[in-house]
C-alpha positions in Angstrom: -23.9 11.3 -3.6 -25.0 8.1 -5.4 -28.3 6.1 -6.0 -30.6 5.5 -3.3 -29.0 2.1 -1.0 -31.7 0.0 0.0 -30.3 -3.5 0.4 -27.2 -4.0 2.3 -25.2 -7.0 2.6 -22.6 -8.1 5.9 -18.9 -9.5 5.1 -17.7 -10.6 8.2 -14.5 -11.6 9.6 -14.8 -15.3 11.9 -13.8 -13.8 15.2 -15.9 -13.3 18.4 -15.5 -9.0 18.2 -16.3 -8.7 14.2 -19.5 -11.3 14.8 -20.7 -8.6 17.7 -20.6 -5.6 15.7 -22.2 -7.0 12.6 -25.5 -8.3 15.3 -25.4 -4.1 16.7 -25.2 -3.0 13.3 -27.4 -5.1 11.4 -30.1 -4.3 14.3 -29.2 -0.2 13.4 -29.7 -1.0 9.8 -33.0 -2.7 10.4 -34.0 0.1 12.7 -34.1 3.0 9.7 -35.6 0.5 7.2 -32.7 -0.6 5.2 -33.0 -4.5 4.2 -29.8 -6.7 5.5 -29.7 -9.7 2.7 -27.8 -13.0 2.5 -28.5 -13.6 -1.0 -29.4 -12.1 -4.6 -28.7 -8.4 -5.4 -27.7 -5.9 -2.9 -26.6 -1.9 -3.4 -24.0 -2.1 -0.1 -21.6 -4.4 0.8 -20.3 -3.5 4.1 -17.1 -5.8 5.8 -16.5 -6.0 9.1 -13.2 -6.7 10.4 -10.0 -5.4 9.0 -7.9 -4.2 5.7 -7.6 -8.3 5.2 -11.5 -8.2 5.2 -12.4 -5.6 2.9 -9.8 -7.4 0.8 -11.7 -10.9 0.6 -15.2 -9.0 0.5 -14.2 -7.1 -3.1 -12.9 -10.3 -4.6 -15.7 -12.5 -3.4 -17.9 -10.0 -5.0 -15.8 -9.9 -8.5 -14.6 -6.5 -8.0 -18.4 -5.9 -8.9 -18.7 -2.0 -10.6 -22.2 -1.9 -9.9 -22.0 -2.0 -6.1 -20.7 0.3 -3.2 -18.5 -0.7 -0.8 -17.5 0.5 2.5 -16.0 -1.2 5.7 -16.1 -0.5 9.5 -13.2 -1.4 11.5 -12.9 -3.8 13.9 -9.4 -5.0 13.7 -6.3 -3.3 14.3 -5.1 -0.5 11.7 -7.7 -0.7 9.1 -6.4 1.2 6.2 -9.7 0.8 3.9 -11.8 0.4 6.4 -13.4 3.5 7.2 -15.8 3.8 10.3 -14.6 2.9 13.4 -16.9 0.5 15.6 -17.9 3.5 18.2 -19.2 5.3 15.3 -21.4 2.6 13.4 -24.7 4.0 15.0 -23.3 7.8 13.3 -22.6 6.1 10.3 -26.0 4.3 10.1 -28.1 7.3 10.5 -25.9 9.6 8.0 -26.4 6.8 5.7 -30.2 6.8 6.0 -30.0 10.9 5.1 -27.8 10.1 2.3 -24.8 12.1 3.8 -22.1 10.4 2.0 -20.0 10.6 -1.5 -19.0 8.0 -3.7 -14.8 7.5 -4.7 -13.8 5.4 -7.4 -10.9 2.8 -6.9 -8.5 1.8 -9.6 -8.4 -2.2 -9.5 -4.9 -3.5 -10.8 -5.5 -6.0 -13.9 -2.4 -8.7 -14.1 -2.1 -11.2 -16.7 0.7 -14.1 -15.6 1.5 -15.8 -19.2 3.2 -19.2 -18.8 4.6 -21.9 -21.2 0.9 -23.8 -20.9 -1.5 -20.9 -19.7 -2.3 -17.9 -19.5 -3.7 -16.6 -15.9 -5.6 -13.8 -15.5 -5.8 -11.6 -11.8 -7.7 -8.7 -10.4 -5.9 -6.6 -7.3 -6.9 -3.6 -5.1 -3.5 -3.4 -3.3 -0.6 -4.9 -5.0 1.5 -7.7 -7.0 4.4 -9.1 -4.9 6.8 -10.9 -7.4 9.7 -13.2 -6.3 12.0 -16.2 -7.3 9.7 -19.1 -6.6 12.6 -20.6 -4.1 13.2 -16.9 -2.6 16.9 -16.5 -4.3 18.0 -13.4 -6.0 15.1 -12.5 -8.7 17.0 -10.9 -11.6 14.4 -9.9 -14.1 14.5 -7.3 -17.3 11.5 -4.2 -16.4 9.7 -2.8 -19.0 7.0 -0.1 -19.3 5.0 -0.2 -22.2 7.9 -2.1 -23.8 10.6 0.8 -22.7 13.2 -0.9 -20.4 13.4 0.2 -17.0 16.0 -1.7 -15.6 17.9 -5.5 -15.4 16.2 -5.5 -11.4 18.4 -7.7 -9.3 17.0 -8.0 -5.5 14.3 -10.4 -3.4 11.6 -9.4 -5.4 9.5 -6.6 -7.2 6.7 -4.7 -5.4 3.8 -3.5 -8.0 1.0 -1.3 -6.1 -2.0 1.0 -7.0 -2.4 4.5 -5.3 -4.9 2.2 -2.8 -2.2 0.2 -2.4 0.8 2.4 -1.5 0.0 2.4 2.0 -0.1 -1.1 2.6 2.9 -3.6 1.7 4.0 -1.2 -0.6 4.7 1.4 2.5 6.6 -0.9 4.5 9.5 -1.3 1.4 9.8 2.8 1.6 8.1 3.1 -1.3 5.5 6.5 -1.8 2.1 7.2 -0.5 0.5 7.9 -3.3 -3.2 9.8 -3.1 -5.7 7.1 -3.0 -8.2 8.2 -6.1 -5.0 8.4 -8.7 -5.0 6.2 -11.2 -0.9 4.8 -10.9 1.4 2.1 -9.9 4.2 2.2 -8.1 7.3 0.0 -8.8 9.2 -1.2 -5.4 11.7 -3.2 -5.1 12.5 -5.2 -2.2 15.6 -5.6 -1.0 17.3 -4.4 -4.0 21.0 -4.9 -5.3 23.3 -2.4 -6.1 27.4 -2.8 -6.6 29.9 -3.4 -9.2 27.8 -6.0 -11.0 24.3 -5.3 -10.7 22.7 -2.0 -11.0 19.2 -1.7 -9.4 16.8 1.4 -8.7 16.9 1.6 -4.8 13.6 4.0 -5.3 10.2 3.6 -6.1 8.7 4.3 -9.6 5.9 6.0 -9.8 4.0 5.4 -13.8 0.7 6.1 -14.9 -1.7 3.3 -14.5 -2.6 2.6 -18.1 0.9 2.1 -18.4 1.8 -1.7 -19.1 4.6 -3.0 -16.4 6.4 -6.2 -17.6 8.8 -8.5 -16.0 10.3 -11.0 -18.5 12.7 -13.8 -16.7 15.4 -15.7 -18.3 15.2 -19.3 -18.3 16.5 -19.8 -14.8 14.0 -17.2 -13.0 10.6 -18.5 -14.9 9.8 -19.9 -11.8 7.9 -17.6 -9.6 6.3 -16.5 -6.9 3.6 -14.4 -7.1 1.6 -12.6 -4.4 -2.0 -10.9 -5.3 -3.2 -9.2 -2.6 -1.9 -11.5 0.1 -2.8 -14.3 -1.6 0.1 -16.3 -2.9 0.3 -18.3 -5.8 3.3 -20.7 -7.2 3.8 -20.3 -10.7 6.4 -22.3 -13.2 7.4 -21.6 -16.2 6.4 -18.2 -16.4 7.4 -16.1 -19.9 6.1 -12.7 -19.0 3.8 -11.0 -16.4 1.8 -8.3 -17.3 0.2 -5.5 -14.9 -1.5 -2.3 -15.7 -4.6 -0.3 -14.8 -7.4 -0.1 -17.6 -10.0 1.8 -16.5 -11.7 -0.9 -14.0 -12.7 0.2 -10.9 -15.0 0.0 -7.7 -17.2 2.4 -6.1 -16.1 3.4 -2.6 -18.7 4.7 -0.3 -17.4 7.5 2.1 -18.8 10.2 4.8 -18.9 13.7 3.5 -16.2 14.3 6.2 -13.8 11.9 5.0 -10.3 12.7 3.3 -7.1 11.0 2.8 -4.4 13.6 3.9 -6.4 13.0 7.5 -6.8 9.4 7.0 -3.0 9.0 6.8 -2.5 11.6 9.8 -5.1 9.7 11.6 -3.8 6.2 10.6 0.3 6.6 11.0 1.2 9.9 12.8 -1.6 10.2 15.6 -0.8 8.6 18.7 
C-alpha cells in the first residue's frame, strides 16, 4: 500500500454513460470523506471511460510520478481500466480502508530526430512507425547500435509490456507481463522472399535497450503513431525509443492480477 489518498480527481470520457458513472461515483467518494477536485494538486486521478481514456488522462497529466492512477470502465474492453462500473461502490469503500497495492508502469521515452528538430515523446502503449504515404517502409533496425534487421513491410510496431495487449496483440505479437520493464518489436505486415528478408516474429529486448530505425533518403518521411495519436513527420534521420527508468504509479485492488486480467479480458465469454 501507498500514502494516504485524500484528493481525487475525475477524467471523463464526453458520452452520456461515462458522465453518469462519474455523478454516482463522485457522490460515493464524497460519502466516505474523500475530496473530488477540479484544480490544483490531487493524490488520485481516476478516468472514466475506456483504454482510450486512461490514455488521454496520463498524458494530460505529464505522465506525472508523483500521482496514482487507476480507471473504471465504462466502455467496451477496457484493458487498463480496472473496475468495472457495477463494482465502483466496492471499489470506493476498499479505497477508503486502504485495501489496495500500488504497480509501477514503464512509460516508453521516443526521441524523433529530424533534419530541423528534434521531437521528444512519452508513451504507455506503443510507437507505430510507417512510410508517411503508407508504401513499403524499408528501414535498417538497430538495438543499442547492433543491427537487427534491413525491415521491409507496412510498418514497425514498438510496445512496452503495458502495451503488448493492445495494438501490439492484434499484429501476433507477445503478451508480455504488464510490470516488466521491455519492448517488443512487431512488424506489420512484414516482407519475406528472394529479396527482402524480414523477421515475421516479434522481438522481445530489454527496455533500457535503445531501438533505432534509420531510413534512407527515400523513407525519411514518416508516419508516426504515439499512442493512437498520429503525427506526420518529414525528413526524419533517426528515431529513437527506449525505456529509462520513468514510470507511473498504478493503483490496484489487493485482488487484482494480470494472468486473470487477460483470462478475464480475451478468453472468458
Amino acid at each position: 500500500m501507498g500514502r494516504r489518498i485524500n484528493k481525487v480527481k475525475l477524467f471523463v470520457n464526453d458520452n452520456e454513460k461515462s458522465n453518469i458513472v462519474a455523478k454516482d461515483l463522485e457522490l460515493e467518494l464524497l460519502k466516505y470523506g474523500f475530496k473530488v477536485v477540479n484544480r490544483g494538486a490531487y493524490d488520485l486521478a481516476i478516468s472514466i471511460g475506456g483504454d482510450g481514456s486512461f490514455l488521454r488522462m496520463v498524458k494530460e497529466t505529464k505522465f506525472n510520478e508523483d500521482i496514482y492512477y487507476i480507471g473504471v470502465n465504462s466502455g467496451t474492453l477496457g484493458f487498463l481500466q480496472e473496475i468495472d462500473i457495477k463494482d465502483t461502490v466496492d471499489f470506493v469503500k476498499r479505497l477508503n480502508s486502504d485495501e489496495y497495492k500500488i504497480e509501477e508502469i514503464s512509460v516508453q521515452e521516443t526521441k524523433v530526430i529530424t533534419e530541423d528538430n528534434i521531437y521528444h515523446y512519452d508513451s504507455l502503449n506503443e510507437i507505430v512507425v510507417r512510410n508517411r504515404d503508407f508504401n513499403v517502409l524499408r528501414v535498417p533496425v538497430y538495438v543499442d547500435d547492433e543491427l537487427l534487421e534491413d525491415f521491409s513491410g507496412d510498418g514497425l510496431l514498438i510496445s512496452t509490456s503495458t502495451g503488448s495487449t493492445a495494438y501490439n496483440m492484434s499484429f501476433g505479437g507477445s503478451i508480455v507481463y504488464n510490470t516488466l520493464s521491455t519492448l517488443s518489436i512487431t512488424p506489420i505486415a512484414p516482407l519475406n522472399n528472394k529479396v527482402f528478408k524480414t523477421l515475421f516474429n516479434s522481438v522481445i529486448v530489454p527496455g533500457n535497450r535503445v531501438v533505432t530505425l534509420v531510413p534512407s533518403k527515400e523513407y525519411k518521411d514518416m508516419f508516426i503513431q504515439i499512442d493512437g495519436v498520429n503525427k506526420l513527420i518529414d525528413n526524419v534521420i533517426k528515431v529513437e525509443t527506449k525505456i529509462d527508468g520513468k514510470s507511473i504509479k498504478c493503483l490496484r485492488m489487493n485482488d487484482f492480477h494480470f494472468i486473470k486480467v487477460i483470462n478475464n479480458k480475451i478468453l472468458s465469454k
